[in-house]
MIGUVO-214376 format. One line per 8 residues: their letters; for each residue x, y, z negated of N, C-alpha, C. Coordinates in steps of 0.05 Angstrom, whole numbers. Last residue first. Layout:
N
a = X Y Z X Y Z X Y Z ~ ...
end
This chain:
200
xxxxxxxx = 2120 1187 -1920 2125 1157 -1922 2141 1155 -1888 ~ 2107 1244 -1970 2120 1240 -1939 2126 1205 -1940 ~ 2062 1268 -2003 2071 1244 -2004 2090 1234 -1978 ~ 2038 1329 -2030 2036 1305 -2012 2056 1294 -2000 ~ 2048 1375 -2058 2041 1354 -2078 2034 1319 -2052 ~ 2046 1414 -2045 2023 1408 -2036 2017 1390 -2053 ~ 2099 1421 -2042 2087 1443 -2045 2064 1430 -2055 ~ 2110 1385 -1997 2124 1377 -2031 2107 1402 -2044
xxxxxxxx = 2092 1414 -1952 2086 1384 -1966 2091 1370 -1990 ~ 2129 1444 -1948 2093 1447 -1959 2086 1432 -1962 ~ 2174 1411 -1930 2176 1431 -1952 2143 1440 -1961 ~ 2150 1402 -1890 2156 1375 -1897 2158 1400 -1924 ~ 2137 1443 -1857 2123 1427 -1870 2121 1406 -1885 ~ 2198 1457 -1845 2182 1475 -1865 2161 1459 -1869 ~ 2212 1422 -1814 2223 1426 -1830 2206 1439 -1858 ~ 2174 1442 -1768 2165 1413 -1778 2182 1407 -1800
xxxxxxxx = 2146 1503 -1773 2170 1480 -1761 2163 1458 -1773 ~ 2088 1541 -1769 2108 1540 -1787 2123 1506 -1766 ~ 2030 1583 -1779 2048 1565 -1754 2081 1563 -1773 ~ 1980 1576 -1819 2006 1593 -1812 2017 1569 -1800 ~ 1923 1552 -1830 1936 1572 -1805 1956 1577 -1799 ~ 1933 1572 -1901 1915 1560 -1874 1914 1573 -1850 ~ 1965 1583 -1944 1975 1588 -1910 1968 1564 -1893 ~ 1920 1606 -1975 1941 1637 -1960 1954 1619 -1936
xxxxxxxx = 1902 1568 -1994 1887 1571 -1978 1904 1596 -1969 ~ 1918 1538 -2045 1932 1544 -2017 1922 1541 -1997 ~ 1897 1529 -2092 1880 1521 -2074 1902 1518 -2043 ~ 1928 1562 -2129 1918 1539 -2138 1907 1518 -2109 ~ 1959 1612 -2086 1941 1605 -2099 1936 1575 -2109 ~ 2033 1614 -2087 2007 1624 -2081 1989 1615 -2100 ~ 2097 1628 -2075 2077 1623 -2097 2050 1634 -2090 ~ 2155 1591 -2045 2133 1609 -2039 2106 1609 -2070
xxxxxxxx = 2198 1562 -2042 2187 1566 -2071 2169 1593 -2073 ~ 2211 1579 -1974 2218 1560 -1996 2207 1572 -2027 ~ 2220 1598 -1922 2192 1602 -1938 2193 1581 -1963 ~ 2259 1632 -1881 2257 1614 -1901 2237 1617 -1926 ~ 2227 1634 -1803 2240 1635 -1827 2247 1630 -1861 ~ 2215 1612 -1766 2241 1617 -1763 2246 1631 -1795 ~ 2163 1606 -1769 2176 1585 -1756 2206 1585 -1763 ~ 2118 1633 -1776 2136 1637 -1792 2157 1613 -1792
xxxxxxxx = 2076 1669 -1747 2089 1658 -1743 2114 1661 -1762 ~ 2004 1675 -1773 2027 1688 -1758 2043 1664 -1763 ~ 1958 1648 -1762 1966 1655 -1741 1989 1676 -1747 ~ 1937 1665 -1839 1933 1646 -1813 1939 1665 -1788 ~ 1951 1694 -1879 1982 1682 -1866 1966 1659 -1836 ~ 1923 1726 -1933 1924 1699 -1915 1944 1707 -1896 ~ 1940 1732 -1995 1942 1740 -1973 1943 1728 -1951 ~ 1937 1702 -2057 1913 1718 -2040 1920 1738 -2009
xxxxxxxx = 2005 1713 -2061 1979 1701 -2071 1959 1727 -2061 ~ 2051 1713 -2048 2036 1712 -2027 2005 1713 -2039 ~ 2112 1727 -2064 2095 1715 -2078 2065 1727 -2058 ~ 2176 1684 -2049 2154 1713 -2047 2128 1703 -2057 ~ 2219 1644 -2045 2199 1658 -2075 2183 1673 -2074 ~ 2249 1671 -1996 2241 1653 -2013 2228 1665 -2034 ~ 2240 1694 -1944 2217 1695 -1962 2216 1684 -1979 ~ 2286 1727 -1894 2288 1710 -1924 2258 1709 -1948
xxxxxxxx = 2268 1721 -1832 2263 1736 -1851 2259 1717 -1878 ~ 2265 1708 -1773 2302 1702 -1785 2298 1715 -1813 ~ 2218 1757 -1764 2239 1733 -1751 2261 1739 -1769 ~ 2151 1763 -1746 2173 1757 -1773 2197 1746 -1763 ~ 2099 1815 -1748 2125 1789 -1731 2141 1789 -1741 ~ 2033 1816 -1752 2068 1821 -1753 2077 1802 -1737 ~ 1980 1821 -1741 1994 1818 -1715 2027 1828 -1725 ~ 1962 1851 -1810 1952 1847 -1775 1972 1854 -1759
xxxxxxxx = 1954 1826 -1868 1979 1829 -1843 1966 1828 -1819 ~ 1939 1846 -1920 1936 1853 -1903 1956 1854 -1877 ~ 1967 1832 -1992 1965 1845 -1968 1950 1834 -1950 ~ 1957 1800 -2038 1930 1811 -2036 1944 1831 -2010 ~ 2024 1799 -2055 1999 1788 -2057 1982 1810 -2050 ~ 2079 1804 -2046 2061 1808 -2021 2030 1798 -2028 ~ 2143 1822 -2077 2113 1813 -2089 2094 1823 -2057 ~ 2199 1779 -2077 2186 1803 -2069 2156 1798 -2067
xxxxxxxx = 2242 1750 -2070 2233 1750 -2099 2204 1781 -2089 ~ 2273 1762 -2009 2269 1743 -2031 2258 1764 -2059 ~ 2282 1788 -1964 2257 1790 -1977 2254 1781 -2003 ~ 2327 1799 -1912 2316 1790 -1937 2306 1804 -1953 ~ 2310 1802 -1846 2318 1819 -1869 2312 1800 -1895 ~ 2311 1796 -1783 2331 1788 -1807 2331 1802 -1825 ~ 2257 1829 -1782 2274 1809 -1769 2302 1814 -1786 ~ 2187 1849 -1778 2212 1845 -1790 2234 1833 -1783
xxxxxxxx = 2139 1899 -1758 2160 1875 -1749 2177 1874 -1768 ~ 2069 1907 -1738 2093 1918 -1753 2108 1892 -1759 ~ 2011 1912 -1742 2030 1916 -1711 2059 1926 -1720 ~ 2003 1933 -1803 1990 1932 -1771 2006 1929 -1752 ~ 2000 1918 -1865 2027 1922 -1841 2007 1912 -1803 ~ 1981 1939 -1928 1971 1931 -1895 1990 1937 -1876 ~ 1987 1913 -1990 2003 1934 -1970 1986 1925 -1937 ~ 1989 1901 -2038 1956 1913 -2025 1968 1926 -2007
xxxxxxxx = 2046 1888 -2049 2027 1895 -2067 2007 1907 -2051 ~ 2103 1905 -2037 2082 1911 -2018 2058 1894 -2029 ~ 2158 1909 -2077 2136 1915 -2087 2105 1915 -2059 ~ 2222 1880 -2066 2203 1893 -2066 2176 1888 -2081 ~ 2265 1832 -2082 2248 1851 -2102 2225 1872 -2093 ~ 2300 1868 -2027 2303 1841 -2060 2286 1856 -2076 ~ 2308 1874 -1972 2286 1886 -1991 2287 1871 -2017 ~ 2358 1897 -1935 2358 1878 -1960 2335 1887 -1977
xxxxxxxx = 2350 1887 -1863 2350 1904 -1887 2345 1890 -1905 ~ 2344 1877 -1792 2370 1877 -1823 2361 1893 -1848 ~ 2288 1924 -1789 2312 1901 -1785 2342 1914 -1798 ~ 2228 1936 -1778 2251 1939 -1802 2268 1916 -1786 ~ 2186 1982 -1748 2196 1962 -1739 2219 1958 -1765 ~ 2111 1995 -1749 2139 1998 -1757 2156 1983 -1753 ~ 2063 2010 -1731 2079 2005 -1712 2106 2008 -1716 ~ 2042 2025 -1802 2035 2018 -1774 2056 2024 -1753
xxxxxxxx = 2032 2001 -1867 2054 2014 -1843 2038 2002 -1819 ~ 2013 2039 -1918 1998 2032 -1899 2024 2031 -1880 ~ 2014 2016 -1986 2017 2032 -1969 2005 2019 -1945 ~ 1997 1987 -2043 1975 2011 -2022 1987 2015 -1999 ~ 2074 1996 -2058 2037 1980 -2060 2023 2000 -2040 ~ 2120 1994 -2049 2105 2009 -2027 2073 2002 -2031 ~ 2172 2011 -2083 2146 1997 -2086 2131 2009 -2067 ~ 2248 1979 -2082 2228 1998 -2083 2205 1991 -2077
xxxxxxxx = 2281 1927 -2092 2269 1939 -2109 2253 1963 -2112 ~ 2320 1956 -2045 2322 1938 -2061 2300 1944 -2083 ~ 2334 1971 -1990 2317 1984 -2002 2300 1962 -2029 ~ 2385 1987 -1947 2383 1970 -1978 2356 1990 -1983 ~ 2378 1983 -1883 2369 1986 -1905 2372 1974 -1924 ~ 2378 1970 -1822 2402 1966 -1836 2398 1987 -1864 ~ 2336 2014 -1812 2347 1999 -1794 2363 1993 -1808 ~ 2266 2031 -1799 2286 2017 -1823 2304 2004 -1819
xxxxxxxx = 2223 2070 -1762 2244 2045 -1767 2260 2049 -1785 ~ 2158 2086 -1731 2185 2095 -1746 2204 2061 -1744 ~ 2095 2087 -1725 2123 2104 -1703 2149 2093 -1719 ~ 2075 2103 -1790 2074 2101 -1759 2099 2109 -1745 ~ 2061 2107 -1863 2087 2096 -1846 2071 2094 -1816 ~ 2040 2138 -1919 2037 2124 -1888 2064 2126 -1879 ~ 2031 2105 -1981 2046 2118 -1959 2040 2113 -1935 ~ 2023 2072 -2040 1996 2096 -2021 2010 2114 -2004
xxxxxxxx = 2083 2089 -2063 2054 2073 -2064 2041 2100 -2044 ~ 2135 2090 -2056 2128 2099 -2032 2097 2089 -2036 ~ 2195 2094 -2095 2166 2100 -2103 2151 2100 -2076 ~ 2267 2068 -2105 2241 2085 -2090 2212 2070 -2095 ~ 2297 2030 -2108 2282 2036 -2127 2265 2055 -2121 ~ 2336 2039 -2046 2330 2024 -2069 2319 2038 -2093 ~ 2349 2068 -2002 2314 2079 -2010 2321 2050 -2035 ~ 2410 2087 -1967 2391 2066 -1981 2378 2076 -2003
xxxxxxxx = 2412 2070 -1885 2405 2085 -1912 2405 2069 -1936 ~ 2421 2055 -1834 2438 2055 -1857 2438 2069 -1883 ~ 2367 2099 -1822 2383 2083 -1809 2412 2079 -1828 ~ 2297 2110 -1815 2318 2115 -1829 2335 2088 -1823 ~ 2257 2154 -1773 2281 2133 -1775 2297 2130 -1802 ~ 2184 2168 -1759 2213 2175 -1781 2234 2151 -1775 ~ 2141 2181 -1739 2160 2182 -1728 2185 2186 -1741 ~ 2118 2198 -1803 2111 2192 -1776 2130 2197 -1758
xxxxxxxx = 2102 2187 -1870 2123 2180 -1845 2122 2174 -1827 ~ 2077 2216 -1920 2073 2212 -1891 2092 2209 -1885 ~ 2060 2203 -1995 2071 2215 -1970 2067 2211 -1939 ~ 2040 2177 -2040 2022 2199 -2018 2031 2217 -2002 ~ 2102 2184 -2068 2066 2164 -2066 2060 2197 -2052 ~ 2159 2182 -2064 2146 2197 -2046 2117 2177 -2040 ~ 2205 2187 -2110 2184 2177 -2111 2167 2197 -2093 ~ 2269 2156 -2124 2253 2180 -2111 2226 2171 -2113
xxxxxxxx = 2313 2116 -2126 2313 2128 -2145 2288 2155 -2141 ~ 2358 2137 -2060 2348 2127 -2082 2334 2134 -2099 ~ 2379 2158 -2016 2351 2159 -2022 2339 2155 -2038 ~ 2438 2167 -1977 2427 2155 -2006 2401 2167 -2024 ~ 2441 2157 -1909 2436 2177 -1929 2423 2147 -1957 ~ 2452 2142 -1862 2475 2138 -1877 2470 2159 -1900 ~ 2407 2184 -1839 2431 2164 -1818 2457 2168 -1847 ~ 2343 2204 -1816 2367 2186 -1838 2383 2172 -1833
xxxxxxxx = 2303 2240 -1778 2326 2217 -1774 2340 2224 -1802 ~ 2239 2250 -1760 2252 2255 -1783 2276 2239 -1772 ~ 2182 2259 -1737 2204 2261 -1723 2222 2270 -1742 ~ 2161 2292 -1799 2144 2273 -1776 2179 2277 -1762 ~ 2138 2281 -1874 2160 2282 -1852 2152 2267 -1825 ~ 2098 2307 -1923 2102 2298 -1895 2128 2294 -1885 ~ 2099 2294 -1993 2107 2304 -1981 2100 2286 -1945 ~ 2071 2268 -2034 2053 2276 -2014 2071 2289 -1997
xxxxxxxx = 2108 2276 -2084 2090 2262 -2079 2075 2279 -2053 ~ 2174 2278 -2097 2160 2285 -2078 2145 2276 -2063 ~ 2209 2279 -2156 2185 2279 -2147 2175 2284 -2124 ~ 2278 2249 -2146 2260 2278 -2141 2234 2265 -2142 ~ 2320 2219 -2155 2310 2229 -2182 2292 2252 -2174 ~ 2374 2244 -2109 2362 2208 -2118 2335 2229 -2154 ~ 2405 2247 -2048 2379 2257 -2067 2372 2230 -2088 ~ 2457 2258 -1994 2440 2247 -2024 2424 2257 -2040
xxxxxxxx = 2473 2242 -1935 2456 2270 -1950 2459 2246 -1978 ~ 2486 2236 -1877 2505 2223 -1908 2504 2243 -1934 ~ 2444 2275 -1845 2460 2243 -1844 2484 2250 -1869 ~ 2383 2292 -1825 2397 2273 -1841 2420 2265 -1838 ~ 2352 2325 -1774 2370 2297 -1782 2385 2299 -1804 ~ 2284 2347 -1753 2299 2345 -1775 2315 2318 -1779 ~ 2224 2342 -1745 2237 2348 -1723 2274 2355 -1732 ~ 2194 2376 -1803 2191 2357 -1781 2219 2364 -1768
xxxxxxxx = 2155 2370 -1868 2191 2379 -1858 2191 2350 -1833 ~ 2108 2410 -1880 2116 2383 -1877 2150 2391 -1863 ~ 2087 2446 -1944 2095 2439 -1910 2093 2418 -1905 ~ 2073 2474 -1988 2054 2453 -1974 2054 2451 -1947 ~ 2122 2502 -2009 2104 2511 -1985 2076 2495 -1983 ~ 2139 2468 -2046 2135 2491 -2061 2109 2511 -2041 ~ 2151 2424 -2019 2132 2423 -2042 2119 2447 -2056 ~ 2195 2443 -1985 2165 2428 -1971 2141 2422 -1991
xxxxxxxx = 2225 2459 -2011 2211 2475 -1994 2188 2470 -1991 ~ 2238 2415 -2036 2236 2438 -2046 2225 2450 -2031 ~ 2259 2385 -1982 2241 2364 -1999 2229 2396 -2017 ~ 2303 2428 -1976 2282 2421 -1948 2260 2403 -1962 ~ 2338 2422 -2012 2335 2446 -2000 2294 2449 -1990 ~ 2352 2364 -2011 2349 2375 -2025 2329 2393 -2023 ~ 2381 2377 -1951 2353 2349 -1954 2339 2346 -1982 ~ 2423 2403 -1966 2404 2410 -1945 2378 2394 -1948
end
């Protein structure tokens, strides 16, 4: 059916709205620019796909998993990522707005020139995952695994990263990405070895 409906939607120049998903599989489709508005994924395998210059508005996807997925230059509004393996897929360029992700294993992502507007994370791990040169207006990060992420050139002043693990972070020569960032007195003692400065 979700097959069927991605085909349609390429062959029409539709958009496939108002439409649920659940324990569908698709993995190996081209479907660049495709729309989906008021969409639900519930325990569907996504993998392996490539939707650059697509739309996701009011979309859920919920125990899904989008690992190795293509999503450059995508809009994202309205929607959620709820209990997601989306391991290794690349959302460079994209745009998410008022998105919410929780629990989900992003290992390895790709958000590369990504702009997250008014958009949330909470317990999800992140580790090894590329964030340079994004755009973060007004996230919110909680209980979110950042080790190793690579930050370079993306400033980080005023958000809050208090709660979560920012260890072998890679930035700029200068570490000017986390002038500003609110962070625990744990974690500064850790930028501090970062920094190359001297705890007595």
């Amino acid at each position: 059916m979700l097959y069927d409906e991605i085909i349609h939607a390429i062959e029409m120049e539709t958009a496939i709205e108002q439409k649920a998903f659940e324990k569908e599989s698709v993995s190996g489709m081209d479907a660049k620019k495709v729309m989906f508005e008021n969409v639900q994924f519930m325990k569907c395998r996504i993998s392996d796909n490539v939707f650059d210059d697509g739309e996701f508005l009011e979309v859920v996807f919920d125990g899904c998993d989008l690992s190795n997925c293509s999503f450059q230059n995508a809009y994202f509004r309205n929607g959620k990522f709820l209990n997601c393996k989306m391991d290794g897929s690349i959302f460079a360029s994209a745009l998410l707005k008022n998105m919410e992700m929780e629990n989900c294993s992003c290992l390895y992502c790709n958000y590369v020139s990504t702009l997250w507007e008014n958009t949330s994370a909470s317990d999800c791990n992140m580790e090894q995952s590329f964030f340079s040169e994004a755009k973060l207006k007004k996230p919110i990060f909680h209980n979110v695994n950042f080790t190793g992420v690579d930050f370079f050139k993306t400033k980080l002043k005023g958000i809050d990263l208090s709660d979560c693990t920012i260890t072998n972070l890679m930035i700029s020569d200068t570490f000017t990405e986390l002038a500003g960032a609110k962070v625990n007195i744990y974690q500064a003692a850790e930028l501090a070895r970062l920094l190359k400065v001297q705890i007595v």
